[in-house]
N, C-alpha and C positions, 0 to 999 in steps of 0.2 A: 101406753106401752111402746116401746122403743124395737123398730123393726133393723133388720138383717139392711135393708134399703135406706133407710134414717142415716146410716152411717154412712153407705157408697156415695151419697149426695151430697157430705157433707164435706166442705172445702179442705183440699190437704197442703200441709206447707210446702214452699216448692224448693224442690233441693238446688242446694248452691252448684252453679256449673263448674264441671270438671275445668282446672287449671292446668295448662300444657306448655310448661316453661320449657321444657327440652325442645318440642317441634317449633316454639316461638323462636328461641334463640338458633336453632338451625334455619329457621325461615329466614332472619335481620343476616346472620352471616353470609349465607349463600346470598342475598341480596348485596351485601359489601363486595362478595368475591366477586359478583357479575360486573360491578361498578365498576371495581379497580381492573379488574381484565375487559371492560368496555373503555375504560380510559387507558390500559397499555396497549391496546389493541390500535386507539386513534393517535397515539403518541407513534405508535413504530411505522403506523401507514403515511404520519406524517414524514417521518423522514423519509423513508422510500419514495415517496413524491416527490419531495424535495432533491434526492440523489437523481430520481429518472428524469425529473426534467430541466435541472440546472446541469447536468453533465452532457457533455460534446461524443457523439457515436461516432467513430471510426470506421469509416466504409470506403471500401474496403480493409479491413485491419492483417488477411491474412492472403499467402501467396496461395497457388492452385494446390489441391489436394493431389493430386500426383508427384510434386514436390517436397511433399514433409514428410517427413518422419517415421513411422510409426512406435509408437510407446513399448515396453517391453513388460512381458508379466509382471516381473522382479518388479516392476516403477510403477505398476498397478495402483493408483488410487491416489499417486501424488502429483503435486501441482508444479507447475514453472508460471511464473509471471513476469513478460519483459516488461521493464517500469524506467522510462526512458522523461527525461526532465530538459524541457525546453525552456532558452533564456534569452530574450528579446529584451535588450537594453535597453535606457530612456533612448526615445528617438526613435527606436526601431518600432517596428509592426509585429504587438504578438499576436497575430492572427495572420496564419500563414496560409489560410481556406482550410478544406477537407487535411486533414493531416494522413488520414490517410491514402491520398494524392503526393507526388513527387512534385516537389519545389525549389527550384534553386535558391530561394529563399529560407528553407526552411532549415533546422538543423538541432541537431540532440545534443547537446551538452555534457549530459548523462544518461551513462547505462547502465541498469543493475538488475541483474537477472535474480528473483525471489522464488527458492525453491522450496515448498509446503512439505515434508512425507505424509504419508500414507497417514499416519499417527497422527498430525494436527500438533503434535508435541513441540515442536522445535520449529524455526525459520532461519533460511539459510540464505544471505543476501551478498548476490555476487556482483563486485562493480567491475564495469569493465573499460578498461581508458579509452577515454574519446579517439584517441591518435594510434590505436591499436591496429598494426597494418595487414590486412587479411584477404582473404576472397572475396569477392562480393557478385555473386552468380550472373553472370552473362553481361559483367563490367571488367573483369580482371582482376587487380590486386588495388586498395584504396584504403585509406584509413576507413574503419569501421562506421563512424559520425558521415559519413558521403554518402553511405546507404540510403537513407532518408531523402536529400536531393536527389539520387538515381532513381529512385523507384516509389518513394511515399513505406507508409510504415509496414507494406509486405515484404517489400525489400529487406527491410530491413530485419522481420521474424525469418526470411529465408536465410541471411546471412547469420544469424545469431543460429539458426537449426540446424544450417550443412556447420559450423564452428562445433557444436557440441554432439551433432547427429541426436537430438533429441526436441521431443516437440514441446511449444511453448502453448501455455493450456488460454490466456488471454494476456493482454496488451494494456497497459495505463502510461498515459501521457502527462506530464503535469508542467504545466507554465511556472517558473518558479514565481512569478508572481504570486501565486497563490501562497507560497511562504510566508508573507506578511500575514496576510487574514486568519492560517489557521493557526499561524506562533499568539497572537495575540488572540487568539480563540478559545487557546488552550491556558491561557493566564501569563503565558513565558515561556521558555523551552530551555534545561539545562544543559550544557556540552562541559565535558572534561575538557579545555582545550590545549595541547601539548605543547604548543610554541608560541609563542609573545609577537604581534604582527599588528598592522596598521593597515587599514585597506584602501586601497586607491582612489584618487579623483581628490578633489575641492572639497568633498564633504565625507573624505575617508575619517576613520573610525579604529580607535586606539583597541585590541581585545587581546585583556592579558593571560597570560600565562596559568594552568590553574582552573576552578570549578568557576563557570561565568551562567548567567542568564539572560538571552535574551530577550529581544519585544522583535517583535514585525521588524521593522526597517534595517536591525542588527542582521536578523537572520537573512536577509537575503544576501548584506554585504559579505556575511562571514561563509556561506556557500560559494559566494560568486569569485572569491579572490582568488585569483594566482600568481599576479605580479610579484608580490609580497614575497615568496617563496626561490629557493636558490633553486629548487625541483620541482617549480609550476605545478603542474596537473597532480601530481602524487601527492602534494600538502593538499590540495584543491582536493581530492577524490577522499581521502582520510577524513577531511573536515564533512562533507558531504555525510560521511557515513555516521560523523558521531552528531552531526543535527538529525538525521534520522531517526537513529537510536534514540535518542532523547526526545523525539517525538514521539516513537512506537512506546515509550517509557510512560509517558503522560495518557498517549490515549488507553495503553494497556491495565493503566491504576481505578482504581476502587473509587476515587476521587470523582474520575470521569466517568465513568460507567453507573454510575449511583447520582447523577446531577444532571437530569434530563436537558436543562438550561444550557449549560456546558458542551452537553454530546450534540444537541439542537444548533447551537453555531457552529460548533467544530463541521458539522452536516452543509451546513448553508454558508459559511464561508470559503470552501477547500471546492464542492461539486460545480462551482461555473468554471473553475482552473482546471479542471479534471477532461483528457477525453479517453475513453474507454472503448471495445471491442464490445459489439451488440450485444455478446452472451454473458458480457458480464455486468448483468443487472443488480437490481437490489436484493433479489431471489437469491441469487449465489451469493453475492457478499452477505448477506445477511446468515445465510447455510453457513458460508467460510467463519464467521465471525465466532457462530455458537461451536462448529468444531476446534477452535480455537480460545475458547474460551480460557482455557488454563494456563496459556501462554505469558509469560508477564517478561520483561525487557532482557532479563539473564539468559533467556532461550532465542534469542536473538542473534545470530553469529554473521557475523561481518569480515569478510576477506576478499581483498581482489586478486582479479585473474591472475596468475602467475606471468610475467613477463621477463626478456631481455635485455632490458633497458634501454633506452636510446639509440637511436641510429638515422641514417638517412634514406629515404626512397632513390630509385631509379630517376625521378624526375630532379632530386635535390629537397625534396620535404623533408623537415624533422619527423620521424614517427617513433611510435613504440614498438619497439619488436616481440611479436608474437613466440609464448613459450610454446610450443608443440609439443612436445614430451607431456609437460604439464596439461594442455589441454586434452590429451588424449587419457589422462587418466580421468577428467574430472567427467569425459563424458561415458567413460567407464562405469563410474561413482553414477551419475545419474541413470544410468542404465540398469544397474543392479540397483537401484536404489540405495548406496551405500553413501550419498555426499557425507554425513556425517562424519565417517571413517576417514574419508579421506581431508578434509578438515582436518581432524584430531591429528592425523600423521603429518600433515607438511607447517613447515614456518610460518609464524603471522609473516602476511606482504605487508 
């Protein structure tokens, strides 16, 4: 006879384990995502490494705080960036020491005041001629590029800040040297170029008329010329602006920003020519970078300072005569935060 107990003893088959393809596959992907944001994570720390310790700090980069400025609500949240380009010839020393020390040695070539709004939207890149004859706080009156030997590069934010009464938020210095490494970093660099010119020396360089591309060695020649030109610094300053532009054009593309290989040079070859004001680390540019995200080369706007064209100094220099009129509106515009507007209203220079 067959008990109640005969049965509990007797072996049961054992059920197939539950399968859990949804928790598996949420397990392998959250595992993919840690991976790839543990390798973006060591990809962007690398370059910030690479920006903080191939770039040159500017100490001191700004004049006394009793001196500047102060910002206006209306200007609230936008940026000024003086971006000043140093060019030491073969032969010359481009290592002038601390740049932000004064050197009679030392000297800016270009200046171009980059104003951000509030918005992130647009950028507004202001050149201002080397031979622009101005104030220059407790020197007197001196082409604007002397700043630099009087005082080193505070001098040079006070004179740029009593010119427009508005504060300049950091300071970038670039050797044009560095034009070589980041032209050929970036693959090429295209320029619209408007006039047909040859540029000087033994090993000058034909560049025609028309859509051109260069490599390294072009771009330096094609910034550095002004012999060439029946109005020197004005073709020089124009040219300037549209290797710029066609730089901001390449790093700003989908190309580079999608080609870690690419933005990884562009990173390592540009940061030893670079010197910067201490607060502008990889922290902010990198901040600056993602507010900026949407910007591509059309929202780029490129004018210089309005001037009077040629005339002589007191001493017998050639200089550029400063527009007043015009500067007091621009620093109007930056004060309301209006550059935009006032752009749109007056003539390309």
């Amino acid at each position: 006879m067959t008990t109640q107990n005969d049965y509990d003893d007797a072996p049961r088959p054992r059920e197939p384990k539950r399968r859990r393809p949804l928790r598996t596959t949420v397990l392998v992907l959250l595992g993919v995502v840690l991976a790839l944001a543990a390798l973006v994570a060591g990809y962007v720390i690398s370059l910030a490494v690479a920006f903080e310790t191939r770039t040159t700090t500017i100490e001191p980069a700004f004049p006394d705080a009793s001196t500047r400025p102060e910002r206006t609500a209306a200007a609230e949240g936008a940026m000024n960036i003086l971006l000043m380009g140093s060019d030491a010839r073969p032969g010359e020393s481009a290592d002038a020491g601390n740049p932000g020390e004064g050197s009679a040695d030392t000297r800016s070539d270009t200046m171009m005041l980059l104003h951000i709004p509030e918005d992130r939207q647009t950028v507004y890149v202001m050149s201002i001629m080397r031979d622009t004859w101005t104030e220059i706080p407790g020197h007197g009156d001196n082409k604007i590029n002397a700043a630099i030997a009087l005082g080193g590069v505070p001098l040079v934010v006070q004179t740029v800040e009593t010119m427009f009464d508005a504060p300049v938020d950091h300071v970038v210095m670039l050797d044009f040297e560095g034009f070589k490494g980041l032209t050929d970093a970036l693959g090429g660099v295209t320029v619209e170029n408007p006039i047909a010119f040859r540029s000087e020396g033994t090993e000058g360089e034909e560049f025609q008329q028309g859509s051109i591309t260069l490599d390294g060695e072009s771009a330096l020649k094609f910034v550095r010329e002004r012999q060439a030109f029946s109005d020197g610094d004005y073709q020089r300053v124009q040219n300037q602006q549209l290797f710029i532009k066609g730089v901001m054009s390449e790093l700003l593309s989908t190309e580079t920003f999608t080609n870690p290989v690419r933005l990884s040079r562009v990173v390592n070859e540009i940061s030893p020519y670079l010197s910067v004001d201490e607060d502008f680390d990889a922290v902010t540019l990198g901040s600056l970078a993602l507010g900026m995200r949407q910007v591509r080369s059309d929202d780029v706007v490129f004018f210089t300072l309005p001037n009077l064209g040629v005339g002589t100094a007191p001493d017998g220099q050639s200089i550029v005569v400063k527009d007043d009129e015009a500067i007091g509106r621009i620093a109007e515009a930056l004060d309301q935060g209006t550059l935009g507007e006032y752009v749109a209203s007056t003539p390309a220079q």
